[in-house]
C-alpha positions in Angstrom: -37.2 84.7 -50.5 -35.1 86.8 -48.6 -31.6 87.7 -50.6 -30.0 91.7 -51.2 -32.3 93.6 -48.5 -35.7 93.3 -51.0 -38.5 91.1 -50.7 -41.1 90.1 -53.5 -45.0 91.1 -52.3 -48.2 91.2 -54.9 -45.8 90.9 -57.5 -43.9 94.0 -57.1 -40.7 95.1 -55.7 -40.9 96.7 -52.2 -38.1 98.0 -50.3 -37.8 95.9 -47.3 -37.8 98.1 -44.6 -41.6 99.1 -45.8 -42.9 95.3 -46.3 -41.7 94.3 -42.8 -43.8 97.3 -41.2 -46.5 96.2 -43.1 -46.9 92.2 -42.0 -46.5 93.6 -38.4 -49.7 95.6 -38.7 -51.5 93.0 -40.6 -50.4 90.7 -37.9 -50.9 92.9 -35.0 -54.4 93.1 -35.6 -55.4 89.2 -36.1 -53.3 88.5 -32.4 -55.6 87.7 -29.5 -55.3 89.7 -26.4 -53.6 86.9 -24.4 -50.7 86.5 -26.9 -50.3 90.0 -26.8 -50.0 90.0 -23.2 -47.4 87.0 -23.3 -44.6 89.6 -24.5 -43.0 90.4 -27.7 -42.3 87.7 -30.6 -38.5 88.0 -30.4 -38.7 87.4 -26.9 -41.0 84.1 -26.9 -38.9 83.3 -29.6 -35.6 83.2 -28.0 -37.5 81.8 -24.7 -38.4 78.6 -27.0 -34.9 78.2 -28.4 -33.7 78.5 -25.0 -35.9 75.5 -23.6 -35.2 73.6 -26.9 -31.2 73.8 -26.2 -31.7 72.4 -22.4 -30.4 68.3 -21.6 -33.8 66.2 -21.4 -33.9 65.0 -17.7 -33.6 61.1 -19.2 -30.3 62.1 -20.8 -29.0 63.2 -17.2 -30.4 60.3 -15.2 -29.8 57.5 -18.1 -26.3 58.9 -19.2 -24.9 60.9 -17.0 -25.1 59.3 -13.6 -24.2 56.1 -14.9 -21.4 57.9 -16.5 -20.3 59.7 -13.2 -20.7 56.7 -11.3 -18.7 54.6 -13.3 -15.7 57.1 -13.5 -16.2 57.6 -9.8 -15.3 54.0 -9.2 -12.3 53.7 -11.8 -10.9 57.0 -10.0 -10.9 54.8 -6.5 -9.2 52.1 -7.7 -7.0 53.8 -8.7 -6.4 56.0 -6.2 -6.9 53.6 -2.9 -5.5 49.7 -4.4 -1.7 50.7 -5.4 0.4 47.6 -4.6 3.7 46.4 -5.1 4.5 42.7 -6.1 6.8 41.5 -3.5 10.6 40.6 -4.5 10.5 42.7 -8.1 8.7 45.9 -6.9 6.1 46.5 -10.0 3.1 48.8 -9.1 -0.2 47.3 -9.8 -3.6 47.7 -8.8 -4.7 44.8 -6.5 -8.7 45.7 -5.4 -9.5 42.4 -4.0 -9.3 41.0 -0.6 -6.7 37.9 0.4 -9.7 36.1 1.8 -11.7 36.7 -1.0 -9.3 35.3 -3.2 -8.6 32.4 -0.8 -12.1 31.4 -0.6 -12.7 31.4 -4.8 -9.2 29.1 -4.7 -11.1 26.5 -2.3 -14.4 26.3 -4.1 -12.2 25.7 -7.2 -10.4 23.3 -5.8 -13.0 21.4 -5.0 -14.3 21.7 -8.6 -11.3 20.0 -9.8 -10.9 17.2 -7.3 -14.2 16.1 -8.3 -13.6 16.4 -11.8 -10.1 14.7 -11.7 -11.4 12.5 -9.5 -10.8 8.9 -11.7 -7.5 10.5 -12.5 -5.8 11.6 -9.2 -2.6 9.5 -8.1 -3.0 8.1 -5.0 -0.8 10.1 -2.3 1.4 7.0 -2.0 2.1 6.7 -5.4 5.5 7.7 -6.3 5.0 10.6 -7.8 3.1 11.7 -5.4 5.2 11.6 -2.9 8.0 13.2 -5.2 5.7 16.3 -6.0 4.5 16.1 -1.3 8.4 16.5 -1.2 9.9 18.9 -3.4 6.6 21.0 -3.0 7.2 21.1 0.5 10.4 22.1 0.9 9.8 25.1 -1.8 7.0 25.6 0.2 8.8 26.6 3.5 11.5 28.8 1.8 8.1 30.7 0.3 6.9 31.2 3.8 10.5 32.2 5.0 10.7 34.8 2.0 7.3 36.2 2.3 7.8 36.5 6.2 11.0 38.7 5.3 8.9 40.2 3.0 6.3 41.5 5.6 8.8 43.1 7.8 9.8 45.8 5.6 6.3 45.8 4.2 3.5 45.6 6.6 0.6 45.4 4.4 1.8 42.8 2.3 -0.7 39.9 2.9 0.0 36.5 2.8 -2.1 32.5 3.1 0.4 30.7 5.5 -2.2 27.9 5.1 -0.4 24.5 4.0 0.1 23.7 0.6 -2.4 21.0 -1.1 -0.2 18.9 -4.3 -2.7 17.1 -6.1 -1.1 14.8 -9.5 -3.8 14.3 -12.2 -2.9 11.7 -14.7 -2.9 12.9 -17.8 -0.9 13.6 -21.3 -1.1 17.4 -21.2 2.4 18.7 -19.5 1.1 21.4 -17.5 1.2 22.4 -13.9 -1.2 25.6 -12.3 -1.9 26.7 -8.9 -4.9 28.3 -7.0 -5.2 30.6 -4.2 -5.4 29.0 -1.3 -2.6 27.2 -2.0 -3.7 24.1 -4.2 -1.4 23.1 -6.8 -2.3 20.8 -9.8 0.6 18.4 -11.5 -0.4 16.9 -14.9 1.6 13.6 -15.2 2.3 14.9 -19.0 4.7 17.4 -17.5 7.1 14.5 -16.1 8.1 14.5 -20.2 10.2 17.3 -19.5 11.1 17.2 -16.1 13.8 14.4 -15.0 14.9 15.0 -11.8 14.1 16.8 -8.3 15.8 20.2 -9.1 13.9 20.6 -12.4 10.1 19.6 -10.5 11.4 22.2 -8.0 11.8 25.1 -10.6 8.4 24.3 -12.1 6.9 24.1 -8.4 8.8 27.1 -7.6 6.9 28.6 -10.4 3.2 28.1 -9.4 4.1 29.0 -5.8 5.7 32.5 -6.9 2.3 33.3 -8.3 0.2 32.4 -5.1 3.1 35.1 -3.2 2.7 37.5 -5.8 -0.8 37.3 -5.2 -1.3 37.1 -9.4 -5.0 35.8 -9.0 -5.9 38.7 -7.3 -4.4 41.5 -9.9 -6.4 39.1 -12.5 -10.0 39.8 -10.7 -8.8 43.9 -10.5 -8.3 43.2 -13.5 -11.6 42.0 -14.9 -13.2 44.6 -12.8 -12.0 47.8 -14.4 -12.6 46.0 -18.1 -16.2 45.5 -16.8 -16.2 49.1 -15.5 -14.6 50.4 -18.6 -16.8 48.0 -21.3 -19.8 49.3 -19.2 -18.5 53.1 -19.6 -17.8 52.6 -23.4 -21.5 51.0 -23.4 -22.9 54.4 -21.9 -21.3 57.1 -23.8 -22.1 54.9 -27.3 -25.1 52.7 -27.3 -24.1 51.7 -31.1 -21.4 49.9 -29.2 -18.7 50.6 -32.0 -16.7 52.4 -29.3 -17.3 48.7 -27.1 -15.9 46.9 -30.6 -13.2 48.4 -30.7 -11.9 48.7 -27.0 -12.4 44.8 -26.1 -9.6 43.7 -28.5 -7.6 46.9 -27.7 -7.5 46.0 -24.4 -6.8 42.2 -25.0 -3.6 43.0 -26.8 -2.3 45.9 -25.4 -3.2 45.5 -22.0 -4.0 41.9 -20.9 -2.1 39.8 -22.9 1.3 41.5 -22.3 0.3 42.0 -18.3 0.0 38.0 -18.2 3.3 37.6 -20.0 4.3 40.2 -17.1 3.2 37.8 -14.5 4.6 34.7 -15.8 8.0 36.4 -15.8 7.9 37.3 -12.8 7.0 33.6 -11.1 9.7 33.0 -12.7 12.1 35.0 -11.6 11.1 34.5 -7.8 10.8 30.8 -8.7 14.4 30.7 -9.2 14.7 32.5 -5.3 12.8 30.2 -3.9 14.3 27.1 -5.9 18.0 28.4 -4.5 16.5 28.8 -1.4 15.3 25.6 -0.8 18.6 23.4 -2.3 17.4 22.9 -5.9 20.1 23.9 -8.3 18.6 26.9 -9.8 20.4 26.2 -13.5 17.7 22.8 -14.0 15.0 25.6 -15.0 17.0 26.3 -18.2 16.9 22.4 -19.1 13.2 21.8 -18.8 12.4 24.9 -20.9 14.9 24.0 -23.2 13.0 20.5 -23.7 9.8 22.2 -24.0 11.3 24.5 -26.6 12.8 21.4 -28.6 9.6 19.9 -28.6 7.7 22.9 -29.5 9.1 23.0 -33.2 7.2 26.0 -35.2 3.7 25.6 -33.2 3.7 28.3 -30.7 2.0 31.1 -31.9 3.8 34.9 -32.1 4.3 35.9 -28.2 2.7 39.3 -28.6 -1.1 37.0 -29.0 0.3 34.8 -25.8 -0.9 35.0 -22.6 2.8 33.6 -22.0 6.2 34.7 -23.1 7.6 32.6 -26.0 10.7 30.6 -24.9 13.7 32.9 -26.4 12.1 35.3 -23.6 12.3 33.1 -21.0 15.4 31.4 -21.4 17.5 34.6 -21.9 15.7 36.1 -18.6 17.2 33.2 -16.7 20.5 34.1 -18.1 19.7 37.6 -16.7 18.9 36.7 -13.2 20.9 33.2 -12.9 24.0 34.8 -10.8 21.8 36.0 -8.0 19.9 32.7 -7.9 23.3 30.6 -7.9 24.2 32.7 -5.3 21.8 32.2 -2.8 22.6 28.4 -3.7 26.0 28.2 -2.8 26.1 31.3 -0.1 28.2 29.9 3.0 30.5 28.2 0.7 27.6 25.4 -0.2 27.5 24.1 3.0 24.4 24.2 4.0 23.0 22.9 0.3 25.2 20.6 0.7 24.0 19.1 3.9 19.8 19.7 2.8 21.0 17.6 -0.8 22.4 14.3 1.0 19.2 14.4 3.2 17.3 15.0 -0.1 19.2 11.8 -1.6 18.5 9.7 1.2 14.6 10.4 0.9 14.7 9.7 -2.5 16.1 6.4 -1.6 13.5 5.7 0.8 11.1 6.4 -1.4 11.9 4.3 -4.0 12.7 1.2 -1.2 9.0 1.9 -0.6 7.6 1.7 -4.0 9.3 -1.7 -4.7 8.4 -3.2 -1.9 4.7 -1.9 -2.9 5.4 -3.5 -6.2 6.8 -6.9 -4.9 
């Protein structure tokens, strides 16, 4: 043992100094010729520490390229799919294509018709032709505002394709949309909705998120969490990193971003509602109902993919004066004109459905 500059040797004390020249000649002499010709033993020492210290190649190919590569493609997303949602202005990332996202709408829209199927209203049923109506006319004031839209901002894309309004039978109140312009009404919705200018504020709804392109910002999305999960996966194959990242993300990124996005259909719900004749103020009534009827089973907003309905009901108060006046701009005259053609289709309507019924 080595300790105070002295070694032990034969059982006597040496001073060190001495002992260390004599292991080097004992050594010397029991050294083939090759090794001696190899170069000192400090040198091959510190050239074997240096080769031990290196990165094996399999770490480089198996770690870091996938690393690189993965953080390549996060840092051009980010870089080349900055977007801004039309009408509120929020940056976002938006990486997909408008066809792309048109084309995943359709397949799933044939999905659902086929599952439905025994439970789709016929289009001459009467509400069915409520929903064809109200749909339509929020329809064209979307395709007005996203026109207006595009003229101060050329790259915002848009589906112009017709509007699809299918009506499924059914006790859930609900109501969703899919790109490419295919909107879904559950008949349990009609529970909280009791005239034209409340459908149009849930209608107005669903088509705010096809204009805002929402569908799309969810697959960017679920691209970088499958970018990011694969990245967490690579730098710590005990995937505790991964454990705790996945419900990171859920609550502090995805589940307030949805909330984000149902605020904002709402908001440009209300625009187009106004713009189309539908008194903007119904929207407070039907979530109002829906609030009433909710009682102490919604669970806390921050675990919602929705904002609760204090949220939404005080946001309405917030942007209410703009949306009531876009309603009555040019003194209510031209509302006022579009509403007695609205109440005379209604009456034809239901002229039709009794005569169906006699």
């Amino acid at each position: 043992m080595i300790g105070a500059g002295w070694v032990r040797v034969r059982g006597s004390r040496t001073p060190l100094r001495s002992s260390i020249r004599r292991i080097q000649s004992e050594s010397s002499n029991r050294v083939p010729p090759l090794a001696k010709r190899s170069g000192s033993g400090e040198q091959g020492h510190q050239g074997h520490s240096r080769k031990s210290k290196s990165i094996p190649p399999y770490l480089v190919l198996g770690v870091g390229v996938p690393a690189m590569a993965i953080t390549s493609s996060l840092a051009y997303i980010y870089s080349s799919c900055q977007d801004r949602v039309p009408y509120t202005n929020r940056q976002r990332l938006l990486a997909t294509d408008n066809a792309y996202e048109i084309r995943l709408g359709d397949q799933q829209y044939k999905q659902l018709l086929q599952k439905y199927q025994e439970d789709i209203l016929p289009p001459s049923h009467r509400a069915s032709v409520t929903v064809q109506r109200v749909g339509g006319r929020i329809a064209h004031a979307a395709g007005t505002f996203a026109r207006q839209w595009k003229k101060s901002n050329p790259e915002f894309e848009y589906n112009d394709a017709p509007f699809t309004y299918t009506v499924v039978r059914s006790d859930e109140a609900n109501a969703f949309v899919l790109p490419g312009n295919h909107v879904f009404v559950l008949t349990g919705l009609f529970k909280y909705v009791n005239n034209e200018d409340e459908l149009a504020s849930i209608l107005g709804h669903e088509t705010s998120h096809v204009i805002a392109r929402h569908s799309g910002e969810r697959l960017t999305e679920g691209l970088l969490q499958a970018l990011i999960s694969r990245l967490s996966i690579v730098i710590d194959p005990s995937l505790t990193l991964f454990s705790i990242l996945v419900p990171a993300q859920t609550f502090l990124y995805s589940l307030p971003h949805s909330r984000e996005q149902e605020e904002e259909a709402d908001q440009i719900g209300l625009v187009l509602a106004s713009e189309a004749c539908y008194d903007p103020k119904a929207a407070k009534h039907v979530f109002s109902r829906m609030q009433d009827d909710s009682g102490q089973r919604m669970p806390p907003e921050f675990l919602s993919t929705h904002p609760s309905y204090d949220t939404r009901l005080t946001l309405f108060d917030k942007w209410m004066p703009e949306a009531i006046e876009r309603y009555e701009r040019d003194g209510g005259s031209k509302c006022s004109a579009i509403r007695s053609e609205m109440k005379r289709a209604r009456i034809v309507a239901a002229q039709m459905h009794d005569r169906r019924g006699a």
